[in-house]
C-alpha positions in Angstrom: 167.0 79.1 141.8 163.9 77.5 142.9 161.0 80.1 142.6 158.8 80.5 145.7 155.4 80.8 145.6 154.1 81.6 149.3 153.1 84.2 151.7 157.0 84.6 152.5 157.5 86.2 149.3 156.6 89.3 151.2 159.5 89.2 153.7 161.7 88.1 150.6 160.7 91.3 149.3 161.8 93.4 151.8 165.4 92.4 151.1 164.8 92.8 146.9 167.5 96.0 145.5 168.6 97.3 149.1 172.4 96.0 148.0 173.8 95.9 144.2 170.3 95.4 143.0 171.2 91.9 141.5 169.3 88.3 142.8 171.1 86.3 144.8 170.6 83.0 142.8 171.8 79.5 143.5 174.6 79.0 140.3 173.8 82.3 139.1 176.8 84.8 138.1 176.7 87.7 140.6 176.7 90.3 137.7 175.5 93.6 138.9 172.6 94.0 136.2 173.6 97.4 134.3 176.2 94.9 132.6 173.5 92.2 132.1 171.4 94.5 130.3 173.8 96.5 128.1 174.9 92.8 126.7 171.4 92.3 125.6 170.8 95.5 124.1 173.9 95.5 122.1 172.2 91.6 120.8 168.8 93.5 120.5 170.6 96.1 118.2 171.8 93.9 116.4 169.1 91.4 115.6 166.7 94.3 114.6 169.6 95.1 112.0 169.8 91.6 110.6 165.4 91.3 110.5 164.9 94.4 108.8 163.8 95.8 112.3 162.0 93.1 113.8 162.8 92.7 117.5 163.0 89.3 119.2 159.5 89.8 121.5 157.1 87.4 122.8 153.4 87.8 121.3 151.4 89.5 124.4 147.6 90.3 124.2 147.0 93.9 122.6 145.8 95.8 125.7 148.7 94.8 127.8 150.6 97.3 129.8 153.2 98.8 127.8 155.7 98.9 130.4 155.2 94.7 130.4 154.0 94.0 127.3 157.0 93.8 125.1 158.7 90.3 126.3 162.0 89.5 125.3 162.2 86.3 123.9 165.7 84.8 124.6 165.2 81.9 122.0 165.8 84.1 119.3 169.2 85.5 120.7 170.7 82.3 122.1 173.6 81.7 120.5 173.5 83.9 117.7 173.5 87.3 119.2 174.1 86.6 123.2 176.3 83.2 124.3 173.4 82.5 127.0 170.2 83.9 128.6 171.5 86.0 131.1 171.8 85.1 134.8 169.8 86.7 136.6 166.6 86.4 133.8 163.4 84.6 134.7 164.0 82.6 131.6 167.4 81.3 133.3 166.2 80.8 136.5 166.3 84.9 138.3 163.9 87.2 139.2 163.7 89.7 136.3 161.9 89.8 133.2 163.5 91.5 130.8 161.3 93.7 128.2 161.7 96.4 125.3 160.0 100.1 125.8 159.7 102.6 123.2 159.6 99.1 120.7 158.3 101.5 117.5 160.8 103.7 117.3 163.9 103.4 120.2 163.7 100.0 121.4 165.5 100.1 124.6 166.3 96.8 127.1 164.5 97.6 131.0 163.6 94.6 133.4 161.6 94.2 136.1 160.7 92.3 138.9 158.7 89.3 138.9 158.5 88.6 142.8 155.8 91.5 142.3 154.0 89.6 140.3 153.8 87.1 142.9 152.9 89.6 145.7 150.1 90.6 143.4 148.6 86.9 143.0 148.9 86.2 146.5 146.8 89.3 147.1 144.4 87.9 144.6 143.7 84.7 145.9 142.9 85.8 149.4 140.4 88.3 147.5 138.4 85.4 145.7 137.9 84.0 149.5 135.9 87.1 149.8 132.3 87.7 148.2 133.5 91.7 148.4 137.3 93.4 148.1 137.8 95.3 151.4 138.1 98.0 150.4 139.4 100.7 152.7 139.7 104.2 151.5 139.1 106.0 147.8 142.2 107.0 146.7 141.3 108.5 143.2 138.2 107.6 141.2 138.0 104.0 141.0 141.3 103.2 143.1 141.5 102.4 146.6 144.0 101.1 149.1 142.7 97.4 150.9 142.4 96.6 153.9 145.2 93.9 154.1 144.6 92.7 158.2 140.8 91.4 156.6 142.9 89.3 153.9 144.6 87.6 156.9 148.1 89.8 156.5 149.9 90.9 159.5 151.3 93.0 157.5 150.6 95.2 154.7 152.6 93.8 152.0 155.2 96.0 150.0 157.9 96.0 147.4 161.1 97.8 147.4 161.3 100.5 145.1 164.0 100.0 142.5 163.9 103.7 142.0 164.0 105.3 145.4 164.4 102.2 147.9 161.1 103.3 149.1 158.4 100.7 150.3 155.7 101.1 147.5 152.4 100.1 148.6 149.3 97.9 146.6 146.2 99.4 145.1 142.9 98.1 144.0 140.8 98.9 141.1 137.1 99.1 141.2 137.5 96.1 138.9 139.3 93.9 141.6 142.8 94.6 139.9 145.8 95.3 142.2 148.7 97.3 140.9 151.8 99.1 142.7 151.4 102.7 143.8 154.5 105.1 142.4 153.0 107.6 143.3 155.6 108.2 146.1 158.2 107.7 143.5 157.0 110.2 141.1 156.5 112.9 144.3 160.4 112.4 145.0 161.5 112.7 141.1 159.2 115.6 140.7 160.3 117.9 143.8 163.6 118.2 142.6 162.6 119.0 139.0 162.9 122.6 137.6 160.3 122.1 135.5 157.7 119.3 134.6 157.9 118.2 130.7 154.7 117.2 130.7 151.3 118.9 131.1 148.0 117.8 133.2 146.4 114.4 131.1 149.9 113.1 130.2 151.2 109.5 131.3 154.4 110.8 133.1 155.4 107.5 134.2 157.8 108.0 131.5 160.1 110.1 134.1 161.1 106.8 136.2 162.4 105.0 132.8 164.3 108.0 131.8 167.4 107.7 134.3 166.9 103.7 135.0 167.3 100.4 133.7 163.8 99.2 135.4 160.2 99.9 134.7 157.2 100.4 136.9 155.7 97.2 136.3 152.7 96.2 137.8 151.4 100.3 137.5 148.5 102.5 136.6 148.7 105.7 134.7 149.7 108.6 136.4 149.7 112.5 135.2 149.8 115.6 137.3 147.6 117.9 139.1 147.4 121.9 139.2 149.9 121.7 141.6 152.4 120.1 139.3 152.0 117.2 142.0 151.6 113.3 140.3 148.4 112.0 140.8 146.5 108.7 139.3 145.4 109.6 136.0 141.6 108.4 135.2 139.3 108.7 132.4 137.8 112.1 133.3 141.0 113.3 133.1 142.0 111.5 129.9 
């Protein structure tokens, strides 16, 4: 599949997950991905066995995100532990990136999504047209929504929440960094919680890996407020 890199990637968006939550690739196997990524955590397992608990990772810079930073490198599994890349992986020619989380001491398989990406450096390059982000309202300290009809969007652009099917909205950093806003996401997981494992000052992004194979790529910190409500989580509170 031939990877697209325009403005459309917004509309192709809109269609990512709303079905079997697997891409529809041109030669790709339609294999829902749950199989996809138990097959390359059973070669993950076993790799890590043979290298005396190395894992099979791409080297990423050391203040990279953790829920991307932890590449699977395919290269090392192919043929030896998996007959082929899988399908529906970047590497292959699909739309997720597959990573590890928890790489110290559980490493587990999770993808994501790479058409975000893609959102995200559209965004970007109608910014550097600008001399200033417009910026629209102050969401938490140093994050605020844009406004997307002053980038030239008809539109404000989305992605499809792999967790709720929700459209997730873009944020911007006072640094000019754009990220996807859970915070939707965490409202619905919360609400229908007993109880919160996690106090006020705590990264509780953890909650959205717990139950699925994706992670919230693309995402700032989050923690919750008096209320037990999920808010962003920023230095003061850190």
């Amino acid at each position: 599949m031939k990877r697209i890199f325009s403005c459309c990637m917004v509309i192709c968006l809109s269609l990512l997950l709303s079905g079997c939550l697997y891409p529809e690739t041109e030669g790709a196997e339609r294999i829902p991905y749950e199989e996809q990524v138990q097959q390359v955590q059973e070669a993950i397992n076993q790799y890590r066995e043979d290298n005396d608990g190395i894992l099979p990772i791409k080297n990423k810079e050391a203040d990279t995100d953790i829920y991307i930073k932890y590449l699977i490198d395919f290269k090392r599994l192919v043929p030896m532990y998996l007959p082929e890349t899988p399908a529906n992986a970047f590497e292959n020619g699909g739309v997720f990136q597959y990573v590890i989380l928890d790489a110290e001491t559980n490493p587990t398989v999770k993808i994501f999504d790479l058409r975000i990406a893609e959102t995200i450096r559209d965004i970007k390059l109608r910014l550097a047209s600008k001399e200033y982000p417009p910026f629209k309202e102050r969401i938490a300290p140093n994050v605020f929504s844009l406004d997307f009809k002053d980038l030239g969007y008809k539109e404000d652009p989305t992605v499809i929440s792999p967790y709720t099917n929700q459209n997730l909205s873009f944020v911007i950093t006072g640094d000019g960094d754009i990220y996807v806003d859970y915070q939707s996401d965490l409202y619905t997981l919360i609400k229908d919680m007993e109880s919160i494992p996690f106090k006020q000052g705590d990264d509780i992004r953890l909650l959205l890996t717990e139950q699925s194979d994706f992670v919230p790529a693309y995402s700032l910190p989050y923690t919750i407020d008096d209320n037990g409500e999920p808010i962003f989580l920023t230095e003061k509170q850190n």
